[in-house]
C-alpha positions as CSV (number, residue, x, y, z in Angstrom):
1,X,22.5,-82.4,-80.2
2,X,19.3,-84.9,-79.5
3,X,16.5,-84.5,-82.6
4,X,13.0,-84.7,-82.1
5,X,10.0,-84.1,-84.1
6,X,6.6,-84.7,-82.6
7,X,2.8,-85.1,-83.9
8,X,0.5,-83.3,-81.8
9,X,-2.9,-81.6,-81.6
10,X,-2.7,-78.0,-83.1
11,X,-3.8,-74.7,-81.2
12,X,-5.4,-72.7,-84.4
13,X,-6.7,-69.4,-84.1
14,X,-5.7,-69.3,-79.9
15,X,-7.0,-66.1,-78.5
16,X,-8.7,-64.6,-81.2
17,X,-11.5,-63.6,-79.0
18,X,-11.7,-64.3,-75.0
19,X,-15.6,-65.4,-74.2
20,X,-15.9,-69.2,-73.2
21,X,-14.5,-71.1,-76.2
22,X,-12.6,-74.2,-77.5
23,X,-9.2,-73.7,-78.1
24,X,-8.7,-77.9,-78.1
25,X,-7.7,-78.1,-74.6
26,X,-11.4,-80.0,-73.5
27,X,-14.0,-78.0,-71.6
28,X,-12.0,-75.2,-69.7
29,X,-14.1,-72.5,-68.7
30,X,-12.7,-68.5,-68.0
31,X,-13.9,-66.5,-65.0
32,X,-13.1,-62.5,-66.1
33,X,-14.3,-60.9,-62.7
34,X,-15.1,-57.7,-64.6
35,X,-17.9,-56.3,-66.7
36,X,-17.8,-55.8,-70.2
37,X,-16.8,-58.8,-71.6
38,X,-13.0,-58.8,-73.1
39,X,-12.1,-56.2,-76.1
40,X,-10.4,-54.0,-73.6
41,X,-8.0,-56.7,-72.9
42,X,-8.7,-60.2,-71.2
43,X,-7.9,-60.7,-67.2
44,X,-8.6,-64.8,-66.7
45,X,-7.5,-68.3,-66.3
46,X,-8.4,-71.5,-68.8
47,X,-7.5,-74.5,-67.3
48,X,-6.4,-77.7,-69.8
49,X,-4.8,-81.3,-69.7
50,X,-1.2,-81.8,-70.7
51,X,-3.3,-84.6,-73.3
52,X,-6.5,-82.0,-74.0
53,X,-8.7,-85.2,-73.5
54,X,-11.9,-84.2,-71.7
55,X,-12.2,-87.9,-69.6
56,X,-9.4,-90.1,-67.7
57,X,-9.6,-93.5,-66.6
58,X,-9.8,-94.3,-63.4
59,X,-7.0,-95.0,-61.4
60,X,-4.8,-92.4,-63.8
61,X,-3.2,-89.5,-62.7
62,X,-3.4,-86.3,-65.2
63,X,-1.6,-83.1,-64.8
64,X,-4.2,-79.9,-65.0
65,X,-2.3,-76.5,-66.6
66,X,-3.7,-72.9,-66.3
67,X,-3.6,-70.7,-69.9
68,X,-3.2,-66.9,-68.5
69,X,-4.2,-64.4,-70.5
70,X,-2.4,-60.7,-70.2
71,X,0.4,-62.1,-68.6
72,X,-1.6,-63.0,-65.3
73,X,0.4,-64.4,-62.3
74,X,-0.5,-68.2,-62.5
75,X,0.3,-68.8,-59.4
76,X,-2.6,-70.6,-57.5
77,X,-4.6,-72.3,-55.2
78,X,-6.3,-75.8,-55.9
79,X,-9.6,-76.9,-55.0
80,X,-11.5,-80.2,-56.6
81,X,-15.1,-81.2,-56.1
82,X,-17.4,-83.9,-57.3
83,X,-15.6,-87.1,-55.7
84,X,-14.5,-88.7,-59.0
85,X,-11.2,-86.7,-59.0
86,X,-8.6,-86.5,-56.2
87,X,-5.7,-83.5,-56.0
88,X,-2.0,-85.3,-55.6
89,X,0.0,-83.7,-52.6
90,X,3.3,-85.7,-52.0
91,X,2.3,-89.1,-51.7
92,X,-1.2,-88.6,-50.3
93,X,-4.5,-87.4,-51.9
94,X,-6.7,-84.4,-50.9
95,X,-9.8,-82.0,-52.2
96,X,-6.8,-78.9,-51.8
97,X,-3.8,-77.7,-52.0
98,X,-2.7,-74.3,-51.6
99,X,1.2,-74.2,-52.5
100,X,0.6,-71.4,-55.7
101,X,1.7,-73.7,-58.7
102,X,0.7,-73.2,-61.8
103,X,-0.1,-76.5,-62.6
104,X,-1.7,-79.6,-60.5
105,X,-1.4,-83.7,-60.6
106,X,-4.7,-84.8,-60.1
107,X,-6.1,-88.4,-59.7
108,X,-9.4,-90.4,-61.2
109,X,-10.2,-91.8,-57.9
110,X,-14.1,-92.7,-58.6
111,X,-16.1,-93.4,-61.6
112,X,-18.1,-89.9,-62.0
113,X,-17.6,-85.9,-63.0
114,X,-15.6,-83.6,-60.8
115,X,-14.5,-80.1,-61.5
116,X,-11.0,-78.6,-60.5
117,X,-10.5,-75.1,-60.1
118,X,-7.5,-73.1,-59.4
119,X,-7.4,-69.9,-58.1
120,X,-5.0,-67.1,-58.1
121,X,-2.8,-66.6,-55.2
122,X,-3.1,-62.7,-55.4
123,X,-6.1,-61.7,-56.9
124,X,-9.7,-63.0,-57.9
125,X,-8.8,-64.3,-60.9
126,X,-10.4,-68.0,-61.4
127,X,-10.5,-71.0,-63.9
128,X,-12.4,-74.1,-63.6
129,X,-12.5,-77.3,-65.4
130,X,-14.7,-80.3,-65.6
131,X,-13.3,-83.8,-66.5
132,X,-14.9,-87.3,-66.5
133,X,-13.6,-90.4,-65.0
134,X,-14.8,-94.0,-66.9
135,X,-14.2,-97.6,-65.9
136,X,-12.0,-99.8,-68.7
137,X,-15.0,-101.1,-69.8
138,X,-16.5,-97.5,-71.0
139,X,-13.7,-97.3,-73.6
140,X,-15.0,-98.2,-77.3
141,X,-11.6,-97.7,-79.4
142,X,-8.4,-96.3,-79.4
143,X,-6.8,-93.8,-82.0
144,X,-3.5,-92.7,-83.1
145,X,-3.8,-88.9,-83.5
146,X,-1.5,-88.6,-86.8
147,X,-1.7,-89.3,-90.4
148,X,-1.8,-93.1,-91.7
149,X,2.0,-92.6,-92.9
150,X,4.8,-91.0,-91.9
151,X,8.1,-90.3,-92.1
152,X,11.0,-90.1,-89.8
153,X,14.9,-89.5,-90.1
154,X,17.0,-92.4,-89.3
155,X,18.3,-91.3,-85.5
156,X,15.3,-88.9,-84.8
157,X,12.4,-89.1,-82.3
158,X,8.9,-88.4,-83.1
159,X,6.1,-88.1,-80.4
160,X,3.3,-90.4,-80.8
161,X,-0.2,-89.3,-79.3
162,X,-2.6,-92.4,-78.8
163,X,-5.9,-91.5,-77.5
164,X,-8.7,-93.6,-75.6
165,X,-12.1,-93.1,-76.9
166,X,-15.6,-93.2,-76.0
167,X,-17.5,-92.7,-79.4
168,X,-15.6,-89.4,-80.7
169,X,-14.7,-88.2,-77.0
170,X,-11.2,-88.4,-76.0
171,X,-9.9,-90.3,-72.9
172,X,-6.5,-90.0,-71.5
173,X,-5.0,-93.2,-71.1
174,X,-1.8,-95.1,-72.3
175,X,-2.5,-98.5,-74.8
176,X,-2.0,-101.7,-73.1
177,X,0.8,-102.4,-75.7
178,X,2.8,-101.3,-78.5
179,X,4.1,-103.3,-81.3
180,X,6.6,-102.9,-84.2
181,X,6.9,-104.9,-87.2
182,X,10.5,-104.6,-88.0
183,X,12.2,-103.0,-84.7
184,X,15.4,-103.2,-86.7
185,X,14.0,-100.1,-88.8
186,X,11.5,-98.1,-85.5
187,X,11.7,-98.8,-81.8
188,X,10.3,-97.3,-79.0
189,X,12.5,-94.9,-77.0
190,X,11.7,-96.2,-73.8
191,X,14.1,-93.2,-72.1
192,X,13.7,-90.4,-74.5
193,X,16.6,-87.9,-73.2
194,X,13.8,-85.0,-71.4
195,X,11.0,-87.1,-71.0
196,X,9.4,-84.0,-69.5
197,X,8.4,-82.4,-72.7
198,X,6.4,-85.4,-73.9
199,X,2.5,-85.9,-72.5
200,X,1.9,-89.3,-70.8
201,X,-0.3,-90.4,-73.6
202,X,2.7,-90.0,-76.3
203,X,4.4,-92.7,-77.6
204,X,8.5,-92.0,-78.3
205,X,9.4,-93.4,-81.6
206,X,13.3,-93.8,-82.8
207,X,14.3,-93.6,-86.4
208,X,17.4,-96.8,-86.4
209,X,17.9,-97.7,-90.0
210,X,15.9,-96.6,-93.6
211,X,13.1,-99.0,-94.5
212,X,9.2,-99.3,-94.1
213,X,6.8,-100.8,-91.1
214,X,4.3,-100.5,-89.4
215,X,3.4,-99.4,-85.7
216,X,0.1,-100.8,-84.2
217,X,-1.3,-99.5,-80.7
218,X,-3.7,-101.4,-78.4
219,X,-6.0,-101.3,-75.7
220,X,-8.1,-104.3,-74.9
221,X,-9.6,-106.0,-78.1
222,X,-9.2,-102.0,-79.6
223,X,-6.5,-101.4,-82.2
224,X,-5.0,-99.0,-84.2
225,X,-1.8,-99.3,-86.7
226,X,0.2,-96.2,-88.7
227,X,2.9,-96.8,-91.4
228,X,6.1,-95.3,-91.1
229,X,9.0,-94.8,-93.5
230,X,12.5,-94.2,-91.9
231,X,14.7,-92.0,-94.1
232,X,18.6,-91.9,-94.2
């Protein structure tokens, strides 16, 4: 049986009331299409990035997810304004698509801010979201969104997410390299067996053999470096 562990962003307190909020996933916004706000039970749609970042590089393609509340078919049509963002349909790009998924690729065609919303196939129910697309040259570090040192069990895999920034702002986007001090003792799993489950902005680590080193991530002149100890 394949062993994983992974390091990722954690959803506290989800749903503990259901106005607009932050729940981590970037700037998703709720449409209820009823009165009286949400005690009696919540009827909407928050949309979020597999990554949670709130901008992409352009030239990236990022996969937009609806949150439904109540159970709420998430089936859906797709819609994207704003000319920065393009919607991925088979190999070509478009402001639409209306095959009722419950999630959508969508492309950072044009430096700017578009807004994607998705709504359901059967009723009125809505989401939105707005993400920002930035040139290369907008990005002013990069971060490794875990603690300074870690362990790992020799033969496991741990999920690495590495995040662009702008100031404190988050941008989804892969680092230009990755390197190892000792890949006798980490490597990276370059085909981790359901590649699937990790976001495109994680980094598959591989316990080999006990010992100490370190991992640094880069983008541009940008840096960022963790310390891992591999245990028997």
């Amino acid at each position: 049986m394949r062993r994983t562990a992974m390091v990722s962003l954690a959803l506290v307190g989800i749903l503990s009331g259901c106005f607009q909020f932050d729940m981590g996933f970037g700037p998703g916004t709720t449409d209820y299409n009823y009165g009286g706000g949400c005690w009696g039970g919540c009827s909407g749609f928050t949309l979020f990035t597999e990554n949670y970042a709130t901008a992409m590089l352009k030239g990236d393609t990022i996969r937009v997810r609806i949150l439904s509340f109540a159970g709420n078919d998430t089936a859906s049509n797709w819609s994207v304004t704003g000319g920065a963002l393009a919607l991925v349909d088979a190999d070509s790009l478009t402001s639409s698509i209306r095959k009722r998924s419950a999630s959508i690729l969508a492309k950072a065609v044009a430096a700017g801010v578009s807004t994607v919303r998705a709504v359901a196939a059967d009723t009125a129910i809505a989401g939105t979201l707005v993400l920002k697309v930035v040139d290369t040259a907008a990005i002013t570090g990069i971060t490794i969104n875990a603690p300074p040192n870690l362990t790992l069990k020799t033969g496991f895999d741990l999920g690495l997410p590495v995040h662009l920034l702008i100031g404190y702002e988050m941008v989804a986007g892969r680092p230009t390299s990755v390197s190892i001090a000792d890949t006798t003792v980490l490597q990276v799993n370059q085909a981790p067996p359901q590649p699937a489950q990790w976001a495109p902005n994680t980094i598959v680590l591989r316990g080999m053999k006990p010992g100490i080193t370190e991992v640094t991530v880069r983008f541009l002149e940008f840096r960022s470096t963790v310390t891992f100890t591999v245990i028997p």
